[in-house]
The first five atom37 places (N, CA, C, CB, O) and aatype in JSON, in Angstrom:
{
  "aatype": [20, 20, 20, 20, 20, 20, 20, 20, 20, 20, 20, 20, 20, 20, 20, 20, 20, 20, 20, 20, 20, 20, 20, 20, 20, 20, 20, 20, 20, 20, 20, 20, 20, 20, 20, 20, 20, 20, 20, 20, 20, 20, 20, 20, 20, 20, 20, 20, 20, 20, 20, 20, 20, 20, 20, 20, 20, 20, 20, 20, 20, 20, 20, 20, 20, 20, 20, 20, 20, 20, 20, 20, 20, 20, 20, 20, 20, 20, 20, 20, 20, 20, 20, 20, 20, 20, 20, 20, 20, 20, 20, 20, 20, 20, 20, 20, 20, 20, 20],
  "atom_mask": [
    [1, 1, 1, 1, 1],
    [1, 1, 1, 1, 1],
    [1, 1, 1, 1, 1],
    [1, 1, 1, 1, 1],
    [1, 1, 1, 1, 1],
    [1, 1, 1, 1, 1],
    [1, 1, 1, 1, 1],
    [1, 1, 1, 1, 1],
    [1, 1, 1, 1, 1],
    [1, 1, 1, 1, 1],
    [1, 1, 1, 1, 1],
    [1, 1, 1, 1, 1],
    [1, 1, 1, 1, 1],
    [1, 1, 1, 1, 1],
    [1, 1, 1, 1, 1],
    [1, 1, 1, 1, 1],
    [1, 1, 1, 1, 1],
    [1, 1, 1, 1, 1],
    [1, 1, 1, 1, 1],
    [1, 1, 1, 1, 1],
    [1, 1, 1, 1, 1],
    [1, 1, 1, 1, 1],
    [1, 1, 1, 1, 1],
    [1, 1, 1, 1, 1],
    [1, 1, 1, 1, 1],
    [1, 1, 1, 1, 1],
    [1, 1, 1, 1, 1],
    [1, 1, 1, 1, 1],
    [1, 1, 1, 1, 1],
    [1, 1, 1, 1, 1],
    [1, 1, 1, 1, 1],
    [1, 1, 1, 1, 1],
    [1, 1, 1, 1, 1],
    [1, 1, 1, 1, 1],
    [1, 1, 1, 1, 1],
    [1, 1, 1, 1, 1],
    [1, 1, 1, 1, 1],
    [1, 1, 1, 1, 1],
    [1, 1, 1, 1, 1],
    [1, 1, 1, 1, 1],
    [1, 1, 1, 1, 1],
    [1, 1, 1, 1, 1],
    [1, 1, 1, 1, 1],
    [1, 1, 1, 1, 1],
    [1, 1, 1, 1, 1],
    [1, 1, 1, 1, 1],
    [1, 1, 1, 1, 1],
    [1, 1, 1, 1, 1],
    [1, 1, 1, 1, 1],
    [1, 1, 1, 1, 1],
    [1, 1, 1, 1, 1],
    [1, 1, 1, 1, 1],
    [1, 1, 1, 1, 1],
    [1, 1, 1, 1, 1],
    [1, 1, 1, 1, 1],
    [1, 1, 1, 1, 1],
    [1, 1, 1, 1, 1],
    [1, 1, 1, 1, 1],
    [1, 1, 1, 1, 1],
    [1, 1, 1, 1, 1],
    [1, 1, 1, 1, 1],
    [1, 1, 1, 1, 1],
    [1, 1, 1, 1, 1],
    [1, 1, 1, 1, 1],
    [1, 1, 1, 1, 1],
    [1, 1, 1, 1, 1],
    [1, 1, 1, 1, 1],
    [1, 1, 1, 1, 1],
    [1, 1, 1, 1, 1],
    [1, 1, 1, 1, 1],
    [1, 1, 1, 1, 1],
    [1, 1, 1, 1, 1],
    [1, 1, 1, 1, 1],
    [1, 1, 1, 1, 1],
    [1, 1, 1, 1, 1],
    [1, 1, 1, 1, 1],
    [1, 1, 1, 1, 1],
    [1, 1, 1, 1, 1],
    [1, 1, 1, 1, 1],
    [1, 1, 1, 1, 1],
    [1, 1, 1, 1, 1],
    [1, 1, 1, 1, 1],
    [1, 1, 1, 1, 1],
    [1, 1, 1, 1, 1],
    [1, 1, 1, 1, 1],
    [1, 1, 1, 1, 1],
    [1, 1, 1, 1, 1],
    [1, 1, 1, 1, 1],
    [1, 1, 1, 1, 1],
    [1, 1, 1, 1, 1],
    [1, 1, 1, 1, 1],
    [1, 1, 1, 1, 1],
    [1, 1, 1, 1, 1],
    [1, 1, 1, 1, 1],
    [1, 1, 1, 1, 1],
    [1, 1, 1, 1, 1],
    [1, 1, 1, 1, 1],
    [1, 1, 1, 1, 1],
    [1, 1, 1, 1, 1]
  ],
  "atom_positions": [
    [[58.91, -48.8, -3.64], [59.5, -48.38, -2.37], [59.33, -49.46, -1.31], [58.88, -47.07, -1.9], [60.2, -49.88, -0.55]],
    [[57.9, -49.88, -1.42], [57.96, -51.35, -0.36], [59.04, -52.02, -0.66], [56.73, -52.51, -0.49], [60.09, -52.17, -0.02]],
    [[58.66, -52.48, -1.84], [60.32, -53.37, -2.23], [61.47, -53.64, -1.63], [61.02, -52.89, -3.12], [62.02, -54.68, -1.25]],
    [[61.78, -52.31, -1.61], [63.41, -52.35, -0.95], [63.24, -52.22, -0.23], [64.49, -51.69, -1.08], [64.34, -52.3, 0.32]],
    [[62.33, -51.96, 0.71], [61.91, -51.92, 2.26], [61.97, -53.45, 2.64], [60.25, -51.22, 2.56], [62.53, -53.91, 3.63]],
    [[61.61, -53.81, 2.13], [61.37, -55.38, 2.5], [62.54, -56.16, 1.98], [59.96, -56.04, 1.82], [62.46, -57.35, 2.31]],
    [[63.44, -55.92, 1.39], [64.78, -56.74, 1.19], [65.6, -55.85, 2.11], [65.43, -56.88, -0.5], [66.46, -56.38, 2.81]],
    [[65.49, -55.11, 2.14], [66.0, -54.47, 3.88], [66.31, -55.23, 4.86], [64.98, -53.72, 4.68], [67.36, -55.52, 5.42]],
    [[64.77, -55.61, 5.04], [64.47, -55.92, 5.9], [65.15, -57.57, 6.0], [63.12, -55.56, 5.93], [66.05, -57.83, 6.8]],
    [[64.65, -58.46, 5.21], [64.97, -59.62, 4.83], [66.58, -59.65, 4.32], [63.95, -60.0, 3.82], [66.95, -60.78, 3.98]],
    [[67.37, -58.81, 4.22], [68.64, -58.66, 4.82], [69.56, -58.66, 6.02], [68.76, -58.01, 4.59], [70.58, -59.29, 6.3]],
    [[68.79, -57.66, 6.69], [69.07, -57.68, 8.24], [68.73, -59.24, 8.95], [68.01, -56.43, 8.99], [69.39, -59.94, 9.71]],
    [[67.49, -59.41, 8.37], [66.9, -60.9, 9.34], [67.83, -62.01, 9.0], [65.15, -61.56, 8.89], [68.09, -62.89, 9.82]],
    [[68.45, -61.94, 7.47], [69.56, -63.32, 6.79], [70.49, -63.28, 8.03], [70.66, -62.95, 4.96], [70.97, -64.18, 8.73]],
    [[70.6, -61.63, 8.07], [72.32, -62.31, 9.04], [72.68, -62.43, 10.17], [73.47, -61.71, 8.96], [73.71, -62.81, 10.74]],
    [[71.03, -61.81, 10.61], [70.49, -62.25, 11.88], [70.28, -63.82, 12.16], [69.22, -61.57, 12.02], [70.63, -64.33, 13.22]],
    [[69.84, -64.34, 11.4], [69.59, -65.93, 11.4], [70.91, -66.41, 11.29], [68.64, -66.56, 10.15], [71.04, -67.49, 11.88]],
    [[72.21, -65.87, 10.6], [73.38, -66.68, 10.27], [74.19, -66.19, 11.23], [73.97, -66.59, 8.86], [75.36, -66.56, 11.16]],
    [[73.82, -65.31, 12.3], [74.38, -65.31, 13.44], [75.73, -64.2, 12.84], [74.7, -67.0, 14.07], [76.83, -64.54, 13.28]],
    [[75.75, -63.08, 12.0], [76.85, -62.92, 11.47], [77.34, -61.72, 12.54], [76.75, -62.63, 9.86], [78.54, -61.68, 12.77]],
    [[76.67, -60.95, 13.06], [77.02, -60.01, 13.88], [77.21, -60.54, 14.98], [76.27, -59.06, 13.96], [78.2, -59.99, 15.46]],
    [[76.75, -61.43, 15.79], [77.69, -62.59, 16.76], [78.6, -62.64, 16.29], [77.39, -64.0, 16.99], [79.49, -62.19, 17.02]],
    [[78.97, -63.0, 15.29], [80.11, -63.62, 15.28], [81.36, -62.33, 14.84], [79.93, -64.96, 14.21], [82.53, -62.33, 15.2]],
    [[80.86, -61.6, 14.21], [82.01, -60.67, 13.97], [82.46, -60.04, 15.08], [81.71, -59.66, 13.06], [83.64, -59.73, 15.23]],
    [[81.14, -59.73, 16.32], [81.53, -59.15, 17.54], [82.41, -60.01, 18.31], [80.4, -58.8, 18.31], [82.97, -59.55, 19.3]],
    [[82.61, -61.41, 17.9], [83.11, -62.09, 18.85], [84.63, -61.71, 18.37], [82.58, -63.67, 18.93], [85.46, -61.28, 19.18]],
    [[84.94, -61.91, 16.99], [85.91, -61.67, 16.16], [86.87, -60.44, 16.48], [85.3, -61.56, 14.95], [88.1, -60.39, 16.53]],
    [[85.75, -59.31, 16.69], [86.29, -58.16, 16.91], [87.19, -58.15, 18.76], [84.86, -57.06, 16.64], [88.39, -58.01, 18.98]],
    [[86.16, -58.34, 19.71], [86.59, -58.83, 20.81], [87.9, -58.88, 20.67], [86.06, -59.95, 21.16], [88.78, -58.02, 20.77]],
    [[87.91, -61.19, 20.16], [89.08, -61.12, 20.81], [89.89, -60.96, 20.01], [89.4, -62.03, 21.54], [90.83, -61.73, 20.17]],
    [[90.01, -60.2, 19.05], [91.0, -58.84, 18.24], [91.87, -58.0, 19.12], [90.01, -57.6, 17.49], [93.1, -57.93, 19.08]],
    [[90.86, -57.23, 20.1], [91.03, -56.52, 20.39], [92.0, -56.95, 21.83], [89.93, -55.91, 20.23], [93.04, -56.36, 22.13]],
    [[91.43, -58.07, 22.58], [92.31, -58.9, 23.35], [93.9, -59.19, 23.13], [91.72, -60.04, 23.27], [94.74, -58.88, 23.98]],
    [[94.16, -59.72, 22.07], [95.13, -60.27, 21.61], [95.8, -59.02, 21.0], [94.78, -61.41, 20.76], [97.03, -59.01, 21.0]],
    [[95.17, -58.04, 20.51], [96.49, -56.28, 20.65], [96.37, -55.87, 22.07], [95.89, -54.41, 19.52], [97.07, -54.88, 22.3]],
    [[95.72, -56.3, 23.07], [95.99, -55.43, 24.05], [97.52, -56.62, 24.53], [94.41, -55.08, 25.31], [98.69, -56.25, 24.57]],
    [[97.07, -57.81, 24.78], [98.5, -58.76, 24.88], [99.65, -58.4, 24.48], [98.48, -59.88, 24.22], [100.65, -58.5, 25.19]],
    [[99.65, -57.9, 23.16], [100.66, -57.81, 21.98], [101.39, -56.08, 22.53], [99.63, -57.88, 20.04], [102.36, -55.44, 22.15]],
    [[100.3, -55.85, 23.59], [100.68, -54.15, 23.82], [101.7, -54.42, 25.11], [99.01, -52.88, 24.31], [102.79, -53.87, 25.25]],
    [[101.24, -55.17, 25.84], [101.78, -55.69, 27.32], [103.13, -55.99, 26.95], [100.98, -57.11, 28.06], [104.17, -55.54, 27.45]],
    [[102.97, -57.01, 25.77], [104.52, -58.33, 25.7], [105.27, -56.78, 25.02], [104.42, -60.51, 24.05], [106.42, -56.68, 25.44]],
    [[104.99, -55.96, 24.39], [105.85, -54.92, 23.98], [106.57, -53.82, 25.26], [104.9, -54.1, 22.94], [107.67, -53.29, 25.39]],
    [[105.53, -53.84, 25.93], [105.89, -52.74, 27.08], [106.83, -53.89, 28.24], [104.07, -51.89, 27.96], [107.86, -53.51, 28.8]],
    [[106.39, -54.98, 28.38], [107.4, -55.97, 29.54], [108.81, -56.67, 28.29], [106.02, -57.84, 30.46], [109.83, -57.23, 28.68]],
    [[108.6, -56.52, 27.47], [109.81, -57.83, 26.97], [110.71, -56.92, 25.9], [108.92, -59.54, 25.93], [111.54, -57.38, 25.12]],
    [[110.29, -55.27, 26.07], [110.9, -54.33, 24.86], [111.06, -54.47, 23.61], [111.95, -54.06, 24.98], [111.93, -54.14, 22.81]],
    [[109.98, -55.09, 23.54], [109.82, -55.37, 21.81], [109.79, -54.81, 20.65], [108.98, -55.75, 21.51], [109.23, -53.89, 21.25]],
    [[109.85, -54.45, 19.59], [109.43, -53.75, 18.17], [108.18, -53.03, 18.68], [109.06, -54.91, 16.74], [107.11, -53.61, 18.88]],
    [[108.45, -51.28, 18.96], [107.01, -50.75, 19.06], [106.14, -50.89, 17.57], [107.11, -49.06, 19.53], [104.97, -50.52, 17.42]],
    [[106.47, -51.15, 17.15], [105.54, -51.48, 15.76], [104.63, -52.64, 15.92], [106.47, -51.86, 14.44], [103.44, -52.55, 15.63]],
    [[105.07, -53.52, 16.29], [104.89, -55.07, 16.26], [102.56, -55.07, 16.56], [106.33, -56.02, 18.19], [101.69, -55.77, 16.04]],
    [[102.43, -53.38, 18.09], [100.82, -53.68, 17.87], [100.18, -53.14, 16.49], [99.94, -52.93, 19.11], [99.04, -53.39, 16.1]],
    [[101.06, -52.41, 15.9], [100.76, -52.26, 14.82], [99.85, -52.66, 13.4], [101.46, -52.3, 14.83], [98.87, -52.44, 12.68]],
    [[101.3, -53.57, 13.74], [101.42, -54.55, 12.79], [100.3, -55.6, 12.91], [102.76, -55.15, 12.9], [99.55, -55.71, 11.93]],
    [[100.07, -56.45, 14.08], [98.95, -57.03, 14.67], [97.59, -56.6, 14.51], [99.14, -57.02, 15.83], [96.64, -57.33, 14.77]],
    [[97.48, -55.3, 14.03], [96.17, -54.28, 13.9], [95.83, -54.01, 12.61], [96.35, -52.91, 14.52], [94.82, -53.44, 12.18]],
    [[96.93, -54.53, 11.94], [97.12, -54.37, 10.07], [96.4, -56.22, 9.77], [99.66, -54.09, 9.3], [95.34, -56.64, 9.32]],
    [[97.55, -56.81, 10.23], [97.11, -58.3, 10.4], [95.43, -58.29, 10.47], [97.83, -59.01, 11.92], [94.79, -58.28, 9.42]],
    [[94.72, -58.29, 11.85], [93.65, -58.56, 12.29], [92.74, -58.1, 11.35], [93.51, -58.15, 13.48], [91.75, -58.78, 11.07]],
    [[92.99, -56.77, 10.72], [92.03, -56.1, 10.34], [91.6, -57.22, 8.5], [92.69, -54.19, 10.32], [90.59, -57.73, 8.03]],
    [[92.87, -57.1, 8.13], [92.96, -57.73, 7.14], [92.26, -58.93, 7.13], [94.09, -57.85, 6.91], [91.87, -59.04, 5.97]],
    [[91.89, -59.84, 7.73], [91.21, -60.82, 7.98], [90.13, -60.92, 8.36], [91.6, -61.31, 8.49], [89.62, -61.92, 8.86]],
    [[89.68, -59.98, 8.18], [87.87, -59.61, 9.02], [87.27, -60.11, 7.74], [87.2, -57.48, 9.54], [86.26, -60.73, 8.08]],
    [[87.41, -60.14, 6.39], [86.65, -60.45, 4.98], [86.39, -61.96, 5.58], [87.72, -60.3, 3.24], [85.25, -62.42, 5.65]],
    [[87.77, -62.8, 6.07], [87.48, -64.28, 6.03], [86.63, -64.8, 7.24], [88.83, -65.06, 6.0], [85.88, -65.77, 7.14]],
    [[86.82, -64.05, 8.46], [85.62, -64.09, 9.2], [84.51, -63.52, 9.21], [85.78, -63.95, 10.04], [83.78, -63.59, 10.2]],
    [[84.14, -62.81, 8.04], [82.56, -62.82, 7.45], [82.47, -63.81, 6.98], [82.06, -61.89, 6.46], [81.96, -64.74, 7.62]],
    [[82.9, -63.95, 5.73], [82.51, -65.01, 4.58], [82.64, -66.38, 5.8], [83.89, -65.07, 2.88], [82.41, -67.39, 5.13]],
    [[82.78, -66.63, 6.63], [82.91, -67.74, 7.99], [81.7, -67.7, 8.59], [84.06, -67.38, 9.21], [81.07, -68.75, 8.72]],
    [[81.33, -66.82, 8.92], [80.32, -66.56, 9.92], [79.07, -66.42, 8.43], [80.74, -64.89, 11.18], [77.93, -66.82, 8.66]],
    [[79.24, -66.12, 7.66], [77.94, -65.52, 6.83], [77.33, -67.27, 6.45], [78.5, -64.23, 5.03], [76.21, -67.7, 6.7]],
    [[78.47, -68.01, 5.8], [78.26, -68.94, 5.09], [78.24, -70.06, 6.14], [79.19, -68.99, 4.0], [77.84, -71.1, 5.6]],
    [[78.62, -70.28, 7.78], [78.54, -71.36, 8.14], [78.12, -70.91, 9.49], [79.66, -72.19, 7.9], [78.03, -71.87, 10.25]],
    [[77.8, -69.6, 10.13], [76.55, -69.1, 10.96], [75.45, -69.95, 11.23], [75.95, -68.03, 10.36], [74.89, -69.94, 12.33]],
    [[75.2, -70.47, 10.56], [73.62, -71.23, 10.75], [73.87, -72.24, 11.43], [72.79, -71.78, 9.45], [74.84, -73.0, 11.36]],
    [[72.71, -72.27, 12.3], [72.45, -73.8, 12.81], [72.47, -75.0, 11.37], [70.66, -73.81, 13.69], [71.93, -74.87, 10.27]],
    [[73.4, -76.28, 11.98], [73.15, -77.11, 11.11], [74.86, -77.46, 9.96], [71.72, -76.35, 10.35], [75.62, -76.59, 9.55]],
    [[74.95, -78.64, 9.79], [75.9, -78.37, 8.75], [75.75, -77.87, 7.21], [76.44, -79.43, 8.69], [74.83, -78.14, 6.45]],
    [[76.95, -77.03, 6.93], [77.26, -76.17, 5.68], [77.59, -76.68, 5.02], [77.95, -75.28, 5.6], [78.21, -77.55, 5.64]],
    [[77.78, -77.03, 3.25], [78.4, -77.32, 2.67], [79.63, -76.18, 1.84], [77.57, -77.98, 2.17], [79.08, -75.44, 1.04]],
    [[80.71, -76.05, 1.92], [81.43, -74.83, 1.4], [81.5, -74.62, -0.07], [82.78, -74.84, 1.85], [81.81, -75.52, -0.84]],
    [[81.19, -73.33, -0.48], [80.51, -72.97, -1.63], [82.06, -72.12, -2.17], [78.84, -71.99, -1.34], [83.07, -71.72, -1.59]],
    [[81.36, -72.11, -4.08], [82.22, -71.18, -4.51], [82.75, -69.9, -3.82], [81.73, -70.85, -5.49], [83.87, -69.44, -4.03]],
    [[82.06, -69.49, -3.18], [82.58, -67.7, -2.57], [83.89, -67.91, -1.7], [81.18, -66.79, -1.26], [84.97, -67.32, -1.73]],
    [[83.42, -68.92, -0.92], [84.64, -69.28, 0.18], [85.8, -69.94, -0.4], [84.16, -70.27, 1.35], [86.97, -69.76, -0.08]],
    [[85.29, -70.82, -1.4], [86.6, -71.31, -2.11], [87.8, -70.98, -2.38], [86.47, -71.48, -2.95], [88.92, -71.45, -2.17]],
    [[87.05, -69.47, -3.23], [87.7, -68.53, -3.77], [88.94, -67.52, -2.83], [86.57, -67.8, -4.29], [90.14, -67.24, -2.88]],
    [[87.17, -67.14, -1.64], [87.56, -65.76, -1.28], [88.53, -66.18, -0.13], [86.23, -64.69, -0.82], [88.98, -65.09, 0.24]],
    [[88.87, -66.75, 0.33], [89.3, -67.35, 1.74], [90.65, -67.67, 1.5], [88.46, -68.7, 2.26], [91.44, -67.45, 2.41]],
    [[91.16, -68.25, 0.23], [92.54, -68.57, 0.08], [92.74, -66.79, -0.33], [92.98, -70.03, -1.26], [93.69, -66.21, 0.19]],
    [[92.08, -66.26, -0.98], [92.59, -64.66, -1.98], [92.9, -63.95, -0.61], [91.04, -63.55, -3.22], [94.0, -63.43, -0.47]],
    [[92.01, -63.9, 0.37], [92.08, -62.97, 1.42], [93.35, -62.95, 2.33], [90.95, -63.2, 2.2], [93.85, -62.01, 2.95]],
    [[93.79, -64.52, 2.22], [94.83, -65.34, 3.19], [96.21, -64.85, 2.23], [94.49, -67.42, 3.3], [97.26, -64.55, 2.79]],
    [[96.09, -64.83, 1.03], [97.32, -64.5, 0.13], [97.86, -63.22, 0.46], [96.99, -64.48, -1.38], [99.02, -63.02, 0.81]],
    [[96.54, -62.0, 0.29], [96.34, -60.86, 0.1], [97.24, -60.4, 1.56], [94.74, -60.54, -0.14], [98.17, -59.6, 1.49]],
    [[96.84, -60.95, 2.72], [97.07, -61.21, 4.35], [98.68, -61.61, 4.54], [95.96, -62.64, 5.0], [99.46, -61.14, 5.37]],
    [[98.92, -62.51, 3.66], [100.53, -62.95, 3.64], [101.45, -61.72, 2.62], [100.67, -64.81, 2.78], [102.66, -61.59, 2.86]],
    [[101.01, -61.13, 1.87], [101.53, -60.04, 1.31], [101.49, -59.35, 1.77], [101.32, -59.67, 0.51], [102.55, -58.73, 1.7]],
    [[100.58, -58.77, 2.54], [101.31, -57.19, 3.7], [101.94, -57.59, 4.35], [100.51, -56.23, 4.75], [102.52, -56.87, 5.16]]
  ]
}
């Protein structure tokens, strides 16, 4: 039971050190910025009411690549980019161009 108490713990502290919840909050932010924009240019320029939608499908979809961003290059110091990102970052971007 200590055990997993303590990789708990030493979980929380990893992504605390890699700054990952900074950074997703920042992510989320200006997410949330850029649909409120996307809400404005719809209501002044009569745009596709879909369009914040759509922007909210977009954003969301991309939150995997700004983890794997923030998880793997969070840290003070330079990163070298690893298999996960290799992978996951073009799949996520594909996955992102298909909806």
């Amino acid at each position: 039971m200590k055990n997993n108490k303590s990789k708990k713990i030493s979980l929380i502290k990893d992504l605390m050190e890699r700054r990952v919840p900074q950074i997703i909050g920042i992510y989320l932010t200006v997410s949330w910025g850029i649909i409120q924009f996307i809400i404005w240019l719809v209501g002044e320029f009569m745009l596709s009411p879909y369009l914040p939608q759509f922007a909210f499908v977009l954003l969301l979809s991309l939150l995997p690549t700004a983890y794997l961003l923030a998880y793997f290059h969070g840290r003070p110091g330079r990163d070298k980019w690893v298999r996960t990102e290799k992978i996951g970052i073009p799949l996520n971007l594909i996955f992102t161009l298909i909806i």
